[in-house]
C-alpha positions as CSV (number, residue, x, y, z in Angstrom):
1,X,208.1,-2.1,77.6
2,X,211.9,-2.1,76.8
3,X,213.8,-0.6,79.8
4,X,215.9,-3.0,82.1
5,X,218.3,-5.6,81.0
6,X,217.1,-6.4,77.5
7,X,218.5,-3.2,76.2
8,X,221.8,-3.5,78.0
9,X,223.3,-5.0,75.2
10,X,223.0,-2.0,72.6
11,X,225.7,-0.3,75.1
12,X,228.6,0.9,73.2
13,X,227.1,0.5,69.9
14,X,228.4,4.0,68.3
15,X,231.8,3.6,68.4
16,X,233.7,3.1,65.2
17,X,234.8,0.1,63.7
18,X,236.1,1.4,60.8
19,X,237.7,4.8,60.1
20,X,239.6,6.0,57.0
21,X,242.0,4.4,55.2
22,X,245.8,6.6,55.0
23,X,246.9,4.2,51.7
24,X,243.0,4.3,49.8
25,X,241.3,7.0,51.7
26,X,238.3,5.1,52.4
27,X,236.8,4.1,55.6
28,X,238.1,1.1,55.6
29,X,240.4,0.8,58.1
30,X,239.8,-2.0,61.2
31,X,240.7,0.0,63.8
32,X,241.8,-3.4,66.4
33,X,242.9,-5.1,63.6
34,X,244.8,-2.5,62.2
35,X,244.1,-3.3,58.4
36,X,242.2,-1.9,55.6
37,X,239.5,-4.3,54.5
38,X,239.9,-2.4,51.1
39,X,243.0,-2.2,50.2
40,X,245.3,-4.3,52.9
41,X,247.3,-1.4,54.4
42,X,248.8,-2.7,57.5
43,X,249.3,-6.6,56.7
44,X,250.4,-6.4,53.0
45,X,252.9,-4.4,51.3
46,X,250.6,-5.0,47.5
47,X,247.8,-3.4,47.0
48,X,244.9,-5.6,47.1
């Protein structure tokens, strides 16, 4: 039995946090943030 409100929450689960990186080509790029986790693009001119 898991219909109703207790699976309400896994709405919106599929979209993309993270998508790839224009400076380090890997998908690290927060897309709110607008920062690479990997490599900084977006907050720091030096690479990380």
């Amino acid at each position: 039995m898991m219909k109703g409100t207790s699976s309400f929450g896994l709405k919106g689960r599929a979209k993309r946090t993270h998508t790839i990186c224009r400076r380090c080509g890997k998908p690290s790029f927060h897309v709110r943030k607008g920062r690479c986790a990997s490599c900084g693009f977006g907050e720091t001119k030096k690479l990380r």
